[in-house]
N, C-alpha and C positions, 0 to 999 in steps of 0.2 A: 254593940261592942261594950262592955264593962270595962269598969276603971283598971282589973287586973288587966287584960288584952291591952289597954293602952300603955299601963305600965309596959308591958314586956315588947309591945311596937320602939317603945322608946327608947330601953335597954340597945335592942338589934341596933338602931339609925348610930347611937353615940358608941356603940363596940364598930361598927361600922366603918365610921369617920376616922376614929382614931387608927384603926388599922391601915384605913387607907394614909392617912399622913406619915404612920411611921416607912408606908413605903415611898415615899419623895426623893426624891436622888439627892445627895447629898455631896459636895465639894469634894474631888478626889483625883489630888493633885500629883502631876508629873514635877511637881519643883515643893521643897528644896533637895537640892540630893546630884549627884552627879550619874545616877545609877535608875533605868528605867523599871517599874513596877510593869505587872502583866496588863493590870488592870484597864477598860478600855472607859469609854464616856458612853451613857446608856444613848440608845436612839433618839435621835433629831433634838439631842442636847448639846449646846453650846458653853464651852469653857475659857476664858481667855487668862490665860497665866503671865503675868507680866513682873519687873523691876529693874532692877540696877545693881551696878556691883563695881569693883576697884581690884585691880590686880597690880602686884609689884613685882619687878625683879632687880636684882643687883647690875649696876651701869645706869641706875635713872629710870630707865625706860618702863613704863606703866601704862595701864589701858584703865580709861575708867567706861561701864559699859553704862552709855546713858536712858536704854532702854533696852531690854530682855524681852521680846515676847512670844510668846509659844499661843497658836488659836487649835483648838480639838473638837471635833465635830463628829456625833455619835453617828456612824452612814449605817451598819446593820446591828445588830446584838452584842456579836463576838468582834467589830473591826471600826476603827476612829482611823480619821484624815485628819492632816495635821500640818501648818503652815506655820512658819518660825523662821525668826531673824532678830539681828543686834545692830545697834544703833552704840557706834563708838566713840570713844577720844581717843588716840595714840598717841602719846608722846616718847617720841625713838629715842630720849637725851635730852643732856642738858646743850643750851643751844640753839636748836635744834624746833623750829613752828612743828606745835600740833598738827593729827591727819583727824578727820571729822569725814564719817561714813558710814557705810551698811554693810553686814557683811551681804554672802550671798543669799539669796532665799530657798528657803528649804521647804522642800516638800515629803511629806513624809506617809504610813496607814503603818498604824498598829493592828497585830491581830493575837486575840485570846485564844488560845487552843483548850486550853483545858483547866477547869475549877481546880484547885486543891481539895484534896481530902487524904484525914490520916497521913500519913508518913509523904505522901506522894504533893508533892510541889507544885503551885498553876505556873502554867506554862505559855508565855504568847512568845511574839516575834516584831521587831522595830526594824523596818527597811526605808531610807529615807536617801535621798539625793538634795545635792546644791545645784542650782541653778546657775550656767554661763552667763546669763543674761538681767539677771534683777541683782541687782546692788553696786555698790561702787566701783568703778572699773578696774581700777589697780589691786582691788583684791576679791575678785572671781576668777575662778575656774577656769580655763579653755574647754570644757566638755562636763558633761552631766561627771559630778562625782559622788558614788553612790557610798552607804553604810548600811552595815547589816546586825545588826544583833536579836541573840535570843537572851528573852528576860524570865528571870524565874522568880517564883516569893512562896512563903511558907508562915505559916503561925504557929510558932511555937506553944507560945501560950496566949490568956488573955493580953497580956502584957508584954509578949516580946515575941518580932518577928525577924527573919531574916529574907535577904533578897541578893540573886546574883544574878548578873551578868557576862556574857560571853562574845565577840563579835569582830569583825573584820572594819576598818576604813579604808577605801583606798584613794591612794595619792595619784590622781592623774600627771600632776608633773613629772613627779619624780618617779613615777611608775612601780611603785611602791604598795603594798598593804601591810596595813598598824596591825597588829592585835590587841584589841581593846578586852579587859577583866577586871569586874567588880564584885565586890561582896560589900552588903550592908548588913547592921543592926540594926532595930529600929522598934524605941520602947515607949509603951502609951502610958503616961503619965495620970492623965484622967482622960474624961471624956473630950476633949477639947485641947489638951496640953501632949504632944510627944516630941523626942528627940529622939536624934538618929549620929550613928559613924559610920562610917562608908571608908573605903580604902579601892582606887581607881587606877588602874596600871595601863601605860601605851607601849606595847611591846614595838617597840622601832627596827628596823636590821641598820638604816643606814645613818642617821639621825642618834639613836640610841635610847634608852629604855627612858621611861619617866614613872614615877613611883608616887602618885599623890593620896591625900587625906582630906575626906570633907568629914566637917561635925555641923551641930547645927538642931532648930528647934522647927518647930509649928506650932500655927493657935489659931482651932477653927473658932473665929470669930460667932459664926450665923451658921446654919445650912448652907448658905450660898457661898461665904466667904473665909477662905483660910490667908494669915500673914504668916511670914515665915523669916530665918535671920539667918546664915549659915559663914564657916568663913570654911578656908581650904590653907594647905600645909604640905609643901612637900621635905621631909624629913631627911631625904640626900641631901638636902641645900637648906636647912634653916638656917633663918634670918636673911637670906637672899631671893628667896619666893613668898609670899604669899596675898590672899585672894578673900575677900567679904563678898556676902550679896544679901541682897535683903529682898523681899516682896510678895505678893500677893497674886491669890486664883479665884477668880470669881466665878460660880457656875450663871453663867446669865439667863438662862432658862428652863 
């Protein structure tokens, strides 16, 4: 073999390498955002999404959430399993000892239906249940309580995407179901840098409607790891509502 053949041996290996790094999966995150993407976690990859966050309302009363985490597990192509729960403070008032607990745990499978292309929107599906049984007792469930939404996302351009959502909660107590609707914006700043608006609606019949607003950034740190900062707004009630969260998704594998 001549020095040309080696040359061109070693062209192929490093066009080779490089292609295959640029296919490595890269961080892609269910948080921040109120609002689920289609997008699912490639096979037999591990994501653990975690943080914190403080919510306020008028009477005192505030939750500061002292741990957020969401774990997503790639099980086929098109479908991720998905394990999630919050670690609280409540404070009902002034007065009034702190509650300190879990909520319930949630299990959940996303499924992709279908890629975007051109005009046409990807499309999956998020059905996820609370558990009677795992979290603090005074605030679970009496019975599996299920949620259903379909999620859609679209790219408008390099730089600006949209994403909505559609979906049902329902209320085992009060024998009730929510309608839950979202639409987001969501604009890449560079490679590493975007921010996002979302606007999240809970259609209530007995309870009554709630109207909220999350804004908010990202910054993929690595491949593996993106931070993020976000707060929320509800605009029927300014200055009597509102909600920060901050943190971080590591892909761990």
């Amino acid at each position: 073999m001549n020095k040309l053949h080696y040359l061109i041996v070693a062209l192929v290996l490093v066009c080779g390498l490089c292609h295959a790094q640029n296919e490595l999966p890269t961080v892609s995150a269910d948080r921040p955002g109120a609002l689920t993407s289609p997008e699912v976690m490639p096979r037999f990859k591990v994501q653990w999404e975690t943080g914190m966050g403080f919510e306020s309302t008028k009477g005192g009363s505030n939750i500061f959430v002292l741990n957020n985490t969401l774990v997503r597990f790639g099980l086929f192509e098109n479908a991720e399993v998905r394990l999630g729960a919050n670690v609280l403070r409540l404070n009902e008032g002034q007065g009034m000892a702190p509650k300190y607990g879990m909520t319930p745990l949630t299990f959940g499978i996303k499924v992709k239906f279908f890629e975007g292309k051109g005009i046409l929107p990807s499309v999956g599906m998020l059905a996820e249940v609370k558990s009677p049984h795992i979290g603090t007792k005074d605030w679970l469930p009496t019975q599996l309580t299920p949620t259903l939404h379909l999620v859609f996302s679209h790219t408008v351009t390099k730089w600006l995407g949209i994403g909505y959502n559609v979906g049902t909660e329902w209320e085992i107590e009060s024998g009730t179901a929510d309608t839950y609707l979202g639409f987001g914006l969501y604009f890449t700043i560079s490679e590493q840098i975007g921010t996002f608006l979302e606007t999240y609606n809970y259609i209530r019949p007995k309870e009554g409607n709630q109207y909220l607003t999350q804004f908010g950034f990202s910054w993929l740190v690595s491949r593996r790891v993106q931070l993020d900062l976000a707060a929320d707004l509800d605009f029927q009630k300014l200055g009597k509502f509102y909600a920060i969260s901050w943190g971080v998704a590591w892909l761990i594998n």
